[in-house]
C-alpha positions in Angstrom: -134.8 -98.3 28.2 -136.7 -100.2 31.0 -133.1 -102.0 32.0 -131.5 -98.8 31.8 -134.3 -98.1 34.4 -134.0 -101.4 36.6 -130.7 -100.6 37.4 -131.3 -97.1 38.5 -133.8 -98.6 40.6 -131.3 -101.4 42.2 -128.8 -98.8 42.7 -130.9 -95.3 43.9 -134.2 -95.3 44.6 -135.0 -98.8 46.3 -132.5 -97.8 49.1 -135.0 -96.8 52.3 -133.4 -93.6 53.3 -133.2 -92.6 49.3 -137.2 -93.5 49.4 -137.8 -91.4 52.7 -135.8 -88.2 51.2 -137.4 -88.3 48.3 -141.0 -88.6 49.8 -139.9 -85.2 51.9 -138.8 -83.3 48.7 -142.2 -84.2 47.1 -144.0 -83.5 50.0 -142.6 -80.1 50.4 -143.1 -79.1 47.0 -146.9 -80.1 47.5 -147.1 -77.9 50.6 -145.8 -75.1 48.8 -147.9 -75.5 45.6 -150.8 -75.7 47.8 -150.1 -71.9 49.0 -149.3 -70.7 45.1 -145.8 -70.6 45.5 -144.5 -73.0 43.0 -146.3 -75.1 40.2 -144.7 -77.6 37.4 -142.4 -76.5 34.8 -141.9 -72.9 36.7 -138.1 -73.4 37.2 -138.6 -73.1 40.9 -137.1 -75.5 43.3 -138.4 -75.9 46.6 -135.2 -75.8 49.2 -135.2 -77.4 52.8 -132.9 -74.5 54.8 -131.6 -77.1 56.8 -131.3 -79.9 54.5 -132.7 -82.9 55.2 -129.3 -84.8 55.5 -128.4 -82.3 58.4 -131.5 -83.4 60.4 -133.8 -80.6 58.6 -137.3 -80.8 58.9 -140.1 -80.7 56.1 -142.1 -78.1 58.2 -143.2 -74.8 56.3 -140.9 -72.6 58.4 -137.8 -74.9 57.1 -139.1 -74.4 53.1 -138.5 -71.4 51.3 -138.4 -71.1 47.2 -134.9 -70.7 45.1 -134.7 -70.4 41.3 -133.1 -73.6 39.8 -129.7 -72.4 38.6 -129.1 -70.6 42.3 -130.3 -74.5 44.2 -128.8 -76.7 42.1 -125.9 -74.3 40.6 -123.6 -74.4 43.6 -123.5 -75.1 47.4 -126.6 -73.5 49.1 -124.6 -71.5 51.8 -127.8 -68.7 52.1 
């Protein structure tokens, strides 16, 4: 539904700092699939060690690869 969409849009992704953290995610997820690490649909998430909220980095040494269900399942305290 494209006005379903529009106000995701108002609300989310046209905030700057929204915009800026998601243009880190993507870019660390293209570093990564660059080295063979991760490609689409593998269930892989690419996690920032120090997240990017916390003044993390989206620098290789920062990056390391999690399986969906452990990044996203609860709070990343590893």
């Amino acid at each position: 539904n494209i006005m379903a969409y529009d106000a995701y849009d108002k609300a989310y992704d046209a905030k700057p700092e929204n915009k800026k953290k998601r243009a880190a995610r993507n870019k660390a997820r293209r570093m990564l699939a660059r080295e063979g690490l991760v490609k689409k649909g593998d269930g892989k998430d690419v996690d920032h060690k120090r997240p990017l909220e916390s003044g993390g980095k989206t620098v290789r040494s920062n990056l390391r690869v999690l399986p969906k269900a452990k990044n996203r399942g609860r709070g990343n305290n590893t």
